[in-house]
C-alpha positions as CSV (number, residue, x, y, z in Angstrom):
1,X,58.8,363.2,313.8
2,X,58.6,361.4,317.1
3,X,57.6,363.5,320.3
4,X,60.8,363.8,323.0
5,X,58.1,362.7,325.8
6,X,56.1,359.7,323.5
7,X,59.8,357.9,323.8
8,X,58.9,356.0,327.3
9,X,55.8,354.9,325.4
10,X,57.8,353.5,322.6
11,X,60.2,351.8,324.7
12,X,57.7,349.5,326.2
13,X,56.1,348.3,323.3
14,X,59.9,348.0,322.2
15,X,61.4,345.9,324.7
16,X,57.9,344.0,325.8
17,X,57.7,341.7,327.9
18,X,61.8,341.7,328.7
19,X,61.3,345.4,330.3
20,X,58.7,343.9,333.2
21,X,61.7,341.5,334.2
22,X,63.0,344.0,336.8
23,X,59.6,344.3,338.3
24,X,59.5,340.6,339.1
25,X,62.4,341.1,340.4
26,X,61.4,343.5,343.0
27,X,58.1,341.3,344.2
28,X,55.3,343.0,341.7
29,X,53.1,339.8,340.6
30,X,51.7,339.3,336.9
31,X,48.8,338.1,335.4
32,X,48.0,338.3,331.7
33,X,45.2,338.1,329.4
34,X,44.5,337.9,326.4
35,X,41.7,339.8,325.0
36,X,38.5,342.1,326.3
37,X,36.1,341.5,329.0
38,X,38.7,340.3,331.7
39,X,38.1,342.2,334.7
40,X,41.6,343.8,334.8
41,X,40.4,345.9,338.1
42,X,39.5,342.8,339.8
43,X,42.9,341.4,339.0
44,X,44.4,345.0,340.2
45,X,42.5,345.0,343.1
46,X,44.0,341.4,344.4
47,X,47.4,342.9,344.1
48,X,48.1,341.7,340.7
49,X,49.5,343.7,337.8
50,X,47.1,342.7,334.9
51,X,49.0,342.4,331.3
52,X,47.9,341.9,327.9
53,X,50.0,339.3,326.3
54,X,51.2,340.3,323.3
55,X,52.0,338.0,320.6
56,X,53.5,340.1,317.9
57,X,54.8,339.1,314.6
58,X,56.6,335.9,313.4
59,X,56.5,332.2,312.1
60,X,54.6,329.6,314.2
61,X,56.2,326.2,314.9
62,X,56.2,325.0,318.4
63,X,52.3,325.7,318.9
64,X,51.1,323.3,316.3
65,X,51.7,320.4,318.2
66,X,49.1,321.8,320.7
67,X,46.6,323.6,318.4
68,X,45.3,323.7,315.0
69,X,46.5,325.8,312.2
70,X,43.0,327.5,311.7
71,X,42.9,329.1,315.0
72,X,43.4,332.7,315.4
73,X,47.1,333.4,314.8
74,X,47.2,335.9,317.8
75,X,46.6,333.4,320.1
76,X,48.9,330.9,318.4
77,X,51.7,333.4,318.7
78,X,51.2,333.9,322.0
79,X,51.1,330.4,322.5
80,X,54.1,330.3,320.5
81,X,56.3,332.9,323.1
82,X,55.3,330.9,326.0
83,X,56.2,327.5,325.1
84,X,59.3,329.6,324.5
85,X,59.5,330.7,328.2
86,X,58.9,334.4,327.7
87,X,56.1,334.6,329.8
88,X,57.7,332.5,332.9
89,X,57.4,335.6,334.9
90,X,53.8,335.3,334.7
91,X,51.7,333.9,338.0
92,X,49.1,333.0,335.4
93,X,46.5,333.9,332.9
94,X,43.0,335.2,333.4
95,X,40.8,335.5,330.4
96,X,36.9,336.4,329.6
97,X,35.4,333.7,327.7
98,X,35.1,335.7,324.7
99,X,35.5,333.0,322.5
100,X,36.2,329.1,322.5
101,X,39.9,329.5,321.3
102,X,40.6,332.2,324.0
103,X,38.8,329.3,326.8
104,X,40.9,326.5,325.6
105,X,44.2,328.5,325.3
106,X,43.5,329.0,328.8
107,X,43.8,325.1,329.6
108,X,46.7,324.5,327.7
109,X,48.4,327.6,329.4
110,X,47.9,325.6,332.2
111,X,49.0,322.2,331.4
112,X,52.1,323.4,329.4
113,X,53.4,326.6,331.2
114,X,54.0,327.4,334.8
115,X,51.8,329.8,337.4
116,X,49.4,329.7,340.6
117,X,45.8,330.6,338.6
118,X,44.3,329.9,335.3
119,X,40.9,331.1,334.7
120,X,38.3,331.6,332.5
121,X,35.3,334.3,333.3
122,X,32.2,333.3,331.9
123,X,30.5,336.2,330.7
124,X,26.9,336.9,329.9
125,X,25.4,337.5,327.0
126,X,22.3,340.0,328.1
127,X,22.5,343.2,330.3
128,X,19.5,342.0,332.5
129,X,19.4,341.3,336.4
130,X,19.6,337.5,335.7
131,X,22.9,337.9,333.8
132,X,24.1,340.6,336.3
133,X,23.6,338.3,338.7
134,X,25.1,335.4,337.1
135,X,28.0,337.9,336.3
136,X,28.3,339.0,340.0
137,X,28.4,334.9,341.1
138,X,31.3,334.3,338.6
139,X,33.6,337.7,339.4
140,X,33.0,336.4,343.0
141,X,34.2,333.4,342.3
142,X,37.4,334.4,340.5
143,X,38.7,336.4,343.6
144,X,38.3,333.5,345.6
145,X,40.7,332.0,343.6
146,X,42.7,335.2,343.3
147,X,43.0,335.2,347.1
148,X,44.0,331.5,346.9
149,X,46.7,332.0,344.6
150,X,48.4,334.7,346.9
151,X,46.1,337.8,346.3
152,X,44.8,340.2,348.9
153,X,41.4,341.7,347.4
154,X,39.4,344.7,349.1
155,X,36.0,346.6,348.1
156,X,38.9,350.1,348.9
157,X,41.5,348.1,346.4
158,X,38.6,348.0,344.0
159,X,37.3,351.1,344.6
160,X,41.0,352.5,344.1
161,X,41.7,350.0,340.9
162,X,38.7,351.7,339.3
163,X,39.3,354.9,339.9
164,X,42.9,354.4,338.8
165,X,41.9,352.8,335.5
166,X,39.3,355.4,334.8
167,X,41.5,357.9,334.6
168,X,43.5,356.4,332.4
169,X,40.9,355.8,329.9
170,X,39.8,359.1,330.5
171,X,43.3,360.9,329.3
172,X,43.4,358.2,326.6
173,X,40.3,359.8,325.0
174,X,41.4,363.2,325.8
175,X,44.3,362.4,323.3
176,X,42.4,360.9,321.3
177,X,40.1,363.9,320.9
178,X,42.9,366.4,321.1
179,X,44.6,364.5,317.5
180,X,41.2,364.1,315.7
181,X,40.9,367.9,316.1
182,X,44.2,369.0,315.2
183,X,45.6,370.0,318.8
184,X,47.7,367.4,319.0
185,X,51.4,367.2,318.1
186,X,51.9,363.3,317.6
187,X,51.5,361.4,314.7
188,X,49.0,358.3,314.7
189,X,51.6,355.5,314.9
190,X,52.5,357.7,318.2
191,X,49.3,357.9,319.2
192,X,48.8,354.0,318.8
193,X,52.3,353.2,320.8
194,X,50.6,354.6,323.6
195,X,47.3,352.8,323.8
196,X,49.0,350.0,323.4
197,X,51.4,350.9,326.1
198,X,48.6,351.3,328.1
199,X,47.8,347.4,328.6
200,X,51.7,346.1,329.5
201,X,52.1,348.7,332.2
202,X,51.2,349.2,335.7
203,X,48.6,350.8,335.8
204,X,50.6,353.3,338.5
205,X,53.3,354.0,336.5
206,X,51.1,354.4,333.0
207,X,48.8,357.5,334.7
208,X,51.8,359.1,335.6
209,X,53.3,358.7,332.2
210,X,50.3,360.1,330.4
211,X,50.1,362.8,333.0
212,X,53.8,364.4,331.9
213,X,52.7,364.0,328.3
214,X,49.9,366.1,328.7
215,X,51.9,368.6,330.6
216,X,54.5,368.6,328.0
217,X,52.4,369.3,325.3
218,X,49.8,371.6,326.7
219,X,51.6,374.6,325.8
220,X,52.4,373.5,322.4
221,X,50.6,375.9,320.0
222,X,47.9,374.2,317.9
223,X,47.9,372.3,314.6
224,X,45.9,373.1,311.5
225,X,45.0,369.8,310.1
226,X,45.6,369.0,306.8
227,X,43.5,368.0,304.2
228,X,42.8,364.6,304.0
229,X,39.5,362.2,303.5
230,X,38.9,360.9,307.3
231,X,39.1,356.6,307.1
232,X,38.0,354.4,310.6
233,X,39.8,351.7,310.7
234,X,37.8,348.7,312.4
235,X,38.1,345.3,313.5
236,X,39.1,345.4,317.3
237,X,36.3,343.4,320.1
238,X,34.4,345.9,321.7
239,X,35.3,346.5,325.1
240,X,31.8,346.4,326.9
241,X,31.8,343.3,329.6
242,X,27.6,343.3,329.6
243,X,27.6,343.2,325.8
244,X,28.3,340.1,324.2
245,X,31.0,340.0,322.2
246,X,28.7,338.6,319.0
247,X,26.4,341.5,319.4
248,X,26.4,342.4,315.9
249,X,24.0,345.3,316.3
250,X,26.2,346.9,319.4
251,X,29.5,346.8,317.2
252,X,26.9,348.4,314.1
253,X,25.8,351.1,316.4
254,X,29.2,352.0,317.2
255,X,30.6,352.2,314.2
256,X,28.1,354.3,312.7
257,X,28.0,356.3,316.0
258,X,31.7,357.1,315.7
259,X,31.0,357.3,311.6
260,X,28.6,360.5,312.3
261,X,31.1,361.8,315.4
262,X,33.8,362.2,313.4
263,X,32.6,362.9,310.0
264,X,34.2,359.8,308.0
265,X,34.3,359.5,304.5
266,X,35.2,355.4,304.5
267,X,35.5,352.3,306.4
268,X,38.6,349.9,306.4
269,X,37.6,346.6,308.5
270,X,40.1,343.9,309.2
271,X,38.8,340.7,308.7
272,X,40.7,337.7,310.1
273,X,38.3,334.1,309.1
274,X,40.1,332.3,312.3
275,X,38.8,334.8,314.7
276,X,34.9,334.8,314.3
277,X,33.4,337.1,317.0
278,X,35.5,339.7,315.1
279,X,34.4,339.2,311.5
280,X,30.7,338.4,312.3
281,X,28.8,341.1,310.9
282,X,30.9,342.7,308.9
283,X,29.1,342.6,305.6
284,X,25.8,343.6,307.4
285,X,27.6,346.5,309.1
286,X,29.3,347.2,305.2
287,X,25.5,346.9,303.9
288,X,24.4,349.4,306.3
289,X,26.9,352.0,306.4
290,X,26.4,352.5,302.3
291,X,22.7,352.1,302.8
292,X,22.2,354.8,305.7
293,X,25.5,356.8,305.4
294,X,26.3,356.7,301.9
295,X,29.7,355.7,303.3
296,X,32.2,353.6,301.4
297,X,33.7,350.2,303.0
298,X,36.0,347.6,302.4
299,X,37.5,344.5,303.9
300,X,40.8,343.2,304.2
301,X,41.9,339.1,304.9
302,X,44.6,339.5,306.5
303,X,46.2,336.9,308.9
304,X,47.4,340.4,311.8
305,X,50.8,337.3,313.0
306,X,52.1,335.8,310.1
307,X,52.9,337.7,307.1
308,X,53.2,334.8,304.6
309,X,49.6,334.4,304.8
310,X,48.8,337.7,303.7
311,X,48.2,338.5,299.9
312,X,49.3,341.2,298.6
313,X,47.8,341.3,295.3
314,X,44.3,340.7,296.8
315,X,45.2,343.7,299.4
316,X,46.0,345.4,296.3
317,X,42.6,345.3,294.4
318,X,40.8,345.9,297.1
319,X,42.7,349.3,298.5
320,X,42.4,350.2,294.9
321,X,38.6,349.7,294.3
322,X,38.0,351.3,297.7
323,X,40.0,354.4,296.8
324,X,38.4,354.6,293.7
325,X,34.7,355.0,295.7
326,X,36.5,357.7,298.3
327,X,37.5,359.7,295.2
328,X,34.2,359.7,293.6
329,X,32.5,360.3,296.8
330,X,34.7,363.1,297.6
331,X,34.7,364.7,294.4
């Protein structure tokens, strides 16, 4: 049953990007992006609202006379709703060079769509003074370019923009604390709008949105949770700018890290072939959560855009060999 107060949340996701229209329309300026590591606060700071385009799910068609088929289908879709005009509003698209299909998506953005900036943020690949250096040099750069396409950047703005987008992650894991422990009246699909809500909404108007959720439920009496086997579900970039997005022993430490927090009893990872900073590592991180937890894993191929090239019976086998191990390591 859906929460009276998660319906706002809901809405956006529903109506995304038409509901941003209005805002255009009133002077706000967007920028989107595609993936981690952008420096949204920078963007914020400039007087830009920073976006996360969405793709969502459907055929491609348009796109393949600009890109390959075996590129990651996200970024095909999106692709896809641009060259459909859905993302006119947009003054352009700033993305961390996570990968080379997010980098050259970034060029044809350009040459085939409209806006004042296209960038892509080199990132390093080491914490160390050289790369926070090299970091610094290239984060300077971009709001040069940001104040050349109509921004207004401050050290306040940026001291504000962080403040403002640490709270939100803050309440944001508050929730997500709150549901893992039962005291939490929303289901997970809820719980998921919201995050994801959380990336297509000023920033602004998103804290003040999770701040009359809380209030609306912090009265509520608490849940008992039911029995269940807890399953982390993995396959998202780690959102670290410092830590390369490859780093298969930073995304292994996490997982097991978040494995012991929250007492799991098995591992579903996502794997998508096209999209190889996501499924690099996975079978050492399957190795090691068996060989140090005792935890079961599994991974799915699954194309996350277009549902034809999903298989079902191979979904099948798998979920049914990996519930098979939960069972037995349950009872």
């Amino acid at each position: 049953m859906e929460h009276q107060h998660t319906q706002p949340f809901i809405s956006i996701m529903k109506n995304y990007p038409e509901q941003l229209l209005d805002l255009v329309a009133e002077g706000r300026k967007f920028i989107g992006y595609f993936c981690t590591y952008t420096p949204i606060e920078v963007i914020h700071a400039s007087g830009f609202v920073p976006i996360r385009l969405l793709g969502g799910s459907g055929p491609v068609e348009k796109a393949y006379s600009l890109v390959p088929d075996f590129i990651c289908p996200y970024m095909k879709r999106t692709l896809e709703k641009a060259l459909a005009g859905k993302f006119d509003f947009l003054s352009g698209v700033i993305q961390g060079y996570t990968c080379d299909v997010a980098c050259g998506l970034v060029n044809i953005w350009k040459e085939h769509t409209s806006g004042d900036i296209f960038a892509t943020v080199p990132l390093p690949y080491n914490d160390t003074p050289a790369g926070r250096n090299f970091f610094k040099a290239e984060i300077d750069n971009l709001i040069k370019r940001l104040n050349n396409a109509g921004g207004t950047f401050s050290m306040s703005a940026l001291i504000n923009s962080i403040e403002l987008y640490g709270n939100i992650r803050r309440h944001l894991m508050s929730l997500y604390k709150d549901g893992y422990a039962g005291r939490l009246p929303l289901s997970a699909e809820e719980l998921h709008y919201i995050g994801l809500a959380s990336t297509i909404t000023p920033p602004e108007t998103f804290l003040d949105m999770l701040r009359t959720l809380s209030s609306s439920i912090e009265d509520t009496p608490l849940t008992i949770r039911s029995e269940g086997m807890p399953v982390l579900i993995s396959g998202s970039l780690i959102e670290d700018p410092l830590v390369s997005c490859v780093s298969i022993e930073r995304r292994k430490e996490m997982v097991l890290n978040a494995c012991r927090e929250y007492k799991i009893d098995g591992v579903v990872m996502h794997r998508n072939k096209s999209c190889v900073p996501i499924t690099l590592g996975q079978m050492d991180i399957k190795r090691t959560l068996e060989k140090e937890l005792g935890i079961p894993s599994v991974i799915i191929d699954a194309d996350h855009m277009d549902a034809r090239n999903f298989s079902v019976a191979q979904f099948q086998a798998r979920a049914d060999a990996f519930m098979e191990m939960l069972l037995a390591k349950k009872f």
